[in-house]
N, CA, C and O atoms as a GROMACS GRO file, in nm:
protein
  232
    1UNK      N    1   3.926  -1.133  -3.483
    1UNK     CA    2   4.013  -1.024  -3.520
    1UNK      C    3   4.073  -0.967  -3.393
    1UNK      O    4   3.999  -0.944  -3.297
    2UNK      N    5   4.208  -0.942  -3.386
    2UNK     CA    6   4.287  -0.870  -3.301
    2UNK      C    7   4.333  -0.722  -3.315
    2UNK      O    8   4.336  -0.672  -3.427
    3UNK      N    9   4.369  -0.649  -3.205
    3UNK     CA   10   4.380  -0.571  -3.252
    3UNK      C   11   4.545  -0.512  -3.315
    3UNK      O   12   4.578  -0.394  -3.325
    4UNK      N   13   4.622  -0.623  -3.346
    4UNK     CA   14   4.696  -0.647  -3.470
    4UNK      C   15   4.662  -0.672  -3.589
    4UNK      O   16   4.732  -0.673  -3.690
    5UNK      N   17   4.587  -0.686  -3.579
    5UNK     CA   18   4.485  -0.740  -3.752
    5UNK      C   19   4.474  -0.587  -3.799
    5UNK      O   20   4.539  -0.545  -3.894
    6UNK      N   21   4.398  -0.518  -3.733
    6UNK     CA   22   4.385  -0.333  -3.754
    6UNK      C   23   4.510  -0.263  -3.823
    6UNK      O   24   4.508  -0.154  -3.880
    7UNK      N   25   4.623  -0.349  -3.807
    7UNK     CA   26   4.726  -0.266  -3.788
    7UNK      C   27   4.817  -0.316  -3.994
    7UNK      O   28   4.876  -0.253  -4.081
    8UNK      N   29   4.769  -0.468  -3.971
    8UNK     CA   30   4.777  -0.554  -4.082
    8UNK      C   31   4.686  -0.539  -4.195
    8UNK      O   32   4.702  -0.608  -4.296
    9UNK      N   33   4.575  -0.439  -4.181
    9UNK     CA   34   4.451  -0.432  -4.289
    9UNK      C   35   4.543  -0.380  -4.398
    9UNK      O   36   4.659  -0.347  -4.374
   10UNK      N   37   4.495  -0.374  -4.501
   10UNK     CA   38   4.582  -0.281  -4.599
   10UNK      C   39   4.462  -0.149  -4.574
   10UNK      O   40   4.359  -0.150  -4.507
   11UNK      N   41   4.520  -0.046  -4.651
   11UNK     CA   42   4.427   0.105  -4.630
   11UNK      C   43   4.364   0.153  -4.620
   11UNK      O   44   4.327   0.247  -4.549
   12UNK      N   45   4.303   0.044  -4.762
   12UNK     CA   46   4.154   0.072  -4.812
   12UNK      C   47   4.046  -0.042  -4.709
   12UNK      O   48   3.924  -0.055  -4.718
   13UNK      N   49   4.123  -0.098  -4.633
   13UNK     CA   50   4.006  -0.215  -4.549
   13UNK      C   51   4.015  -0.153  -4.442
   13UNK      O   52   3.900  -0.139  -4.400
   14UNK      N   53   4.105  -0.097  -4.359
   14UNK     CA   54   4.109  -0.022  -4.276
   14UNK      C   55   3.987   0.126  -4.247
   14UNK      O   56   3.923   0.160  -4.148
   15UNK      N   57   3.999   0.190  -4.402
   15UNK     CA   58   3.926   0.312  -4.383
   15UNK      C   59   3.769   0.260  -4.372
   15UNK      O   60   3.687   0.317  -4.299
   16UNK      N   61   3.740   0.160  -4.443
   16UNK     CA   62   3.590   0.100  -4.455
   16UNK      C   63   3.575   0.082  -4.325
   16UNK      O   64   3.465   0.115  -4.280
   17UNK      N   65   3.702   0.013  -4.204
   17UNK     CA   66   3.660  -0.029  -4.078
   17UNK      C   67   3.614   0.052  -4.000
   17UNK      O   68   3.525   0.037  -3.916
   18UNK      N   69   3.677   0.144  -4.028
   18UNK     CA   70   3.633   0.303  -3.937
   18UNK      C   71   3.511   0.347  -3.946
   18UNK      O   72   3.448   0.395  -3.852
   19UNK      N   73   3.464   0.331  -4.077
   19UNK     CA   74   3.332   0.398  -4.108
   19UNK      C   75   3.204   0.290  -4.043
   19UNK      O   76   3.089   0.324  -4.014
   20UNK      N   77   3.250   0.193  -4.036
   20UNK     CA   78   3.128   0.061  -3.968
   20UNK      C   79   3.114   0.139  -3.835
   20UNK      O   80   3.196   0.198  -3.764
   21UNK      N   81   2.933   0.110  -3.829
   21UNK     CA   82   2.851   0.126  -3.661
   21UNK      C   83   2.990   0.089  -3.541
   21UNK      O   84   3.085   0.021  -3.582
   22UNK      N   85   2.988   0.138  -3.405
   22UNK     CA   86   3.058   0.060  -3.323
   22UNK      C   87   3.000  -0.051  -3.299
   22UNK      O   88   3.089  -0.130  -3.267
   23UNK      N   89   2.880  -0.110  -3.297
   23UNK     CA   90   2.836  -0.207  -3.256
   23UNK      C   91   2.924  -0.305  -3.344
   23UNK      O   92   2.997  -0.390  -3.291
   24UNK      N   93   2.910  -0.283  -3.512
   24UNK     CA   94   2.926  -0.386  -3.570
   24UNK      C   95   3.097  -0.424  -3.566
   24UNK      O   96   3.141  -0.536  -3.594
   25UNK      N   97   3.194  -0.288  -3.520
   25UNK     CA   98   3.380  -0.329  -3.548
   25UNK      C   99   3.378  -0.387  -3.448
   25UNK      O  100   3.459  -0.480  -3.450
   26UNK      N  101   3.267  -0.369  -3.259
   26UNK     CA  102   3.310  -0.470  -3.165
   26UNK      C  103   3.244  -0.578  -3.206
   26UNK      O  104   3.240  -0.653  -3.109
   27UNK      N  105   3.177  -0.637  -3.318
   27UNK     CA  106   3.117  -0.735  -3.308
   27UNK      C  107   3.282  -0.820  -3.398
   27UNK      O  108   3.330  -0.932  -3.380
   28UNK      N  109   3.315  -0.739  -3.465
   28UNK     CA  110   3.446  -0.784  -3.584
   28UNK      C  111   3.528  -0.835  -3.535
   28UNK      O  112   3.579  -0.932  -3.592
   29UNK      N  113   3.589  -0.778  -3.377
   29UNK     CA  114   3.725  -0.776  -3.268
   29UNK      C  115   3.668  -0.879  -3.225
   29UNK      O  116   3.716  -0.982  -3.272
   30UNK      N  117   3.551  -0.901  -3.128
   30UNK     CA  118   3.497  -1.020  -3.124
   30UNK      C  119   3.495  -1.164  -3.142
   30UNK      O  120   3.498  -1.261  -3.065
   31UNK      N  121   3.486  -1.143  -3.301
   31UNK     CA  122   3.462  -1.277  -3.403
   31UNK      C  123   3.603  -1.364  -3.394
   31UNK      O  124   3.613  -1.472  -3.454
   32UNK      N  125   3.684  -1.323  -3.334
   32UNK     CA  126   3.846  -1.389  -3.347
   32UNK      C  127   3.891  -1.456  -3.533
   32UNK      O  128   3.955  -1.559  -3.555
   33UNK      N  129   3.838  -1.366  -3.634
   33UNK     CA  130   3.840  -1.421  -3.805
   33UNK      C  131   3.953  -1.283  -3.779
   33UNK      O  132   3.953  -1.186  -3.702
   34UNK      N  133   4.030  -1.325  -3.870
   34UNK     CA  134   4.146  -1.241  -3.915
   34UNK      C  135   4.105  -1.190  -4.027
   34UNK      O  136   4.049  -1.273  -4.098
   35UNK      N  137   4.112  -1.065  -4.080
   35UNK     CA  138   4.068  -1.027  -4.235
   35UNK      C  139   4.099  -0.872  -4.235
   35UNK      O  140   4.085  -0.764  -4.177
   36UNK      N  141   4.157  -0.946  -4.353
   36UNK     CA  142   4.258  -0.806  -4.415
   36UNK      C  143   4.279  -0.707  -4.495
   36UNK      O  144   4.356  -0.611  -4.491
   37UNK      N  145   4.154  -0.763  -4.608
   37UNK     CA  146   4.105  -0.688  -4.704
   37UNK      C  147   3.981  -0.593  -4.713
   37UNK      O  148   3.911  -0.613  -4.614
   38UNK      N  149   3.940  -0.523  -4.773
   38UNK     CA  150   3.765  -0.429  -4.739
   38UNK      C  151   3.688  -0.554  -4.792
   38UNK      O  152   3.577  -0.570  -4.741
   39UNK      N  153   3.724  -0.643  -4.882
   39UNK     CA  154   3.602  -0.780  -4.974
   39UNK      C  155   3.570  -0.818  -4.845
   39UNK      O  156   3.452  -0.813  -4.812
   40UNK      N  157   3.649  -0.852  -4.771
   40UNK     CA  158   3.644  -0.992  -4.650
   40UNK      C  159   3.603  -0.897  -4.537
   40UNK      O  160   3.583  -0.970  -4.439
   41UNK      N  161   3.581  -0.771  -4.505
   41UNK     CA  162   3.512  -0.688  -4.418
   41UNK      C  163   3.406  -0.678  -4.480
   41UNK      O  164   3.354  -0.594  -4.406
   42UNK      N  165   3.309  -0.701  -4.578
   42UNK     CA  166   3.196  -0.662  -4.669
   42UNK      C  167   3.157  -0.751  -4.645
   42UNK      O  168   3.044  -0.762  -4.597
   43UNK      N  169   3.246  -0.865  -4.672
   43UNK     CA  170   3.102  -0.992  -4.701
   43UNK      C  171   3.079  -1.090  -4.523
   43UNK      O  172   2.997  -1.176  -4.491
   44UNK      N  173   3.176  -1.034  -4.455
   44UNK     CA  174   3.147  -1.030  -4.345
   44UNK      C  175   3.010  -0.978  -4.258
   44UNK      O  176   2.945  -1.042  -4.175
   45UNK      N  177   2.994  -0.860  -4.300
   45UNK     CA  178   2.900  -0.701  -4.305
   45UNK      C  179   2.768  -0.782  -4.346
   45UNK      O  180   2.660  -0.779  -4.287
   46UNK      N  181   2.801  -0.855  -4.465
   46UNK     CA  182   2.661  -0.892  -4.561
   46UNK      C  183   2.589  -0.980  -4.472
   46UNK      O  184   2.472  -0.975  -4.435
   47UNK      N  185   2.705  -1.081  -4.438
   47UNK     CA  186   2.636  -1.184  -4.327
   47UNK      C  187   2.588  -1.184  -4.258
   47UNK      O  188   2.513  -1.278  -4.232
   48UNK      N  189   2.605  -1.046  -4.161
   48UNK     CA  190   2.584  -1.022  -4.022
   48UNK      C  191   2.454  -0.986  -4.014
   48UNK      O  192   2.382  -0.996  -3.915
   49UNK      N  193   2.418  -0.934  -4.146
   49UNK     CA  194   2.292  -0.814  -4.184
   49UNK      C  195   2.205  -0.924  -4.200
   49UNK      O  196   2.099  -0.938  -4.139
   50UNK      N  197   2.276  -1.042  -4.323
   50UNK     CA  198   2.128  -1.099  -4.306
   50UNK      C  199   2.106  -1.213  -4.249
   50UNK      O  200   2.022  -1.290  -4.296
   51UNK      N  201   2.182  -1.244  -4.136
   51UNK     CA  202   2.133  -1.338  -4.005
   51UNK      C  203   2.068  -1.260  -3.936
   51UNK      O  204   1.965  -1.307  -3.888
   52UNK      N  205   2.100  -1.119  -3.908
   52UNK     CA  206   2.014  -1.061  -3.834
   52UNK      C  207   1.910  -0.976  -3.843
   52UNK      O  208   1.855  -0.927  -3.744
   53UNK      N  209   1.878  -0.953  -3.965
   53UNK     CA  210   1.834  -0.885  -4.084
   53UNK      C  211   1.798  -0.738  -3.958
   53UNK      O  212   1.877  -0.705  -3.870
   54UNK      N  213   1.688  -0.684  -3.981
   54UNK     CA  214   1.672  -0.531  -3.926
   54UNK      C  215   1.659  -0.544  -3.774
   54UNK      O  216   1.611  -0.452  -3.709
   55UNK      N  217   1.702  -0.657  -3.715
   55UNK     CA  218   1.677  -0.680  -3.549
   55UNK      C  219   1.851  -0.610  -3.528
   55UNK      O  220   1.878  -0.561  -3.418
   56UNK      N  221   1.922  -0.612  -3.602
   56UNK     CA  222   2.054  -0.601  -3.566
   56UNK      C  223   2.080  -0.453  -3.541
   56UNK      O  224   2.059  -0.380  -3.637
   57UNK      N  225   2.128  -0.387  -3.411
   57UNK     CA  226   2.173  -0.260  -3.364
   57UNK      C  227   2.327  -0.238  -3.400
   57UNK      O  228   2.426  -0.268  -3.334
   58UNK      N  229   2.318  -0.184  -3.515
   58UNK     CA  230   2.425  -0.084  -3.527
   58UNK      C  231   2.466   0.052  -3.495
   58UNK      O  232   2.576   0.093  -3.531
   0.00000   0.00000   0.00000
């Protein structure tokens, strides 16, 4: 994700982005996955949680 992608979210994926840990939106900018919707920020979220299950610092 770039930080044109931020700009490309629609509203409702955007406001969800804001509300995520900082750890986890620099982990998002990071990932270089483009995603535009709040589904595809969620199930992103889901993944992250349970590869890393409670070791993960948000």
């Amino acid at each position: 994700m770039q930080k044109k992608d931020l700009e490309e979210m629609d509203p409702e994926a955007r406001r969800y982005f804001d509300t995520l840990p900082a750890s986890l939106r620099e982990q998002l900018m990071q990932s270089g996955v483009k995603m535009t919707t709040r589904e595809q920020l969620e199930s992103y979220c889901v993944n992250v949680l349970r590869q890393h299950g409670n070791g993960i610092r948000l």
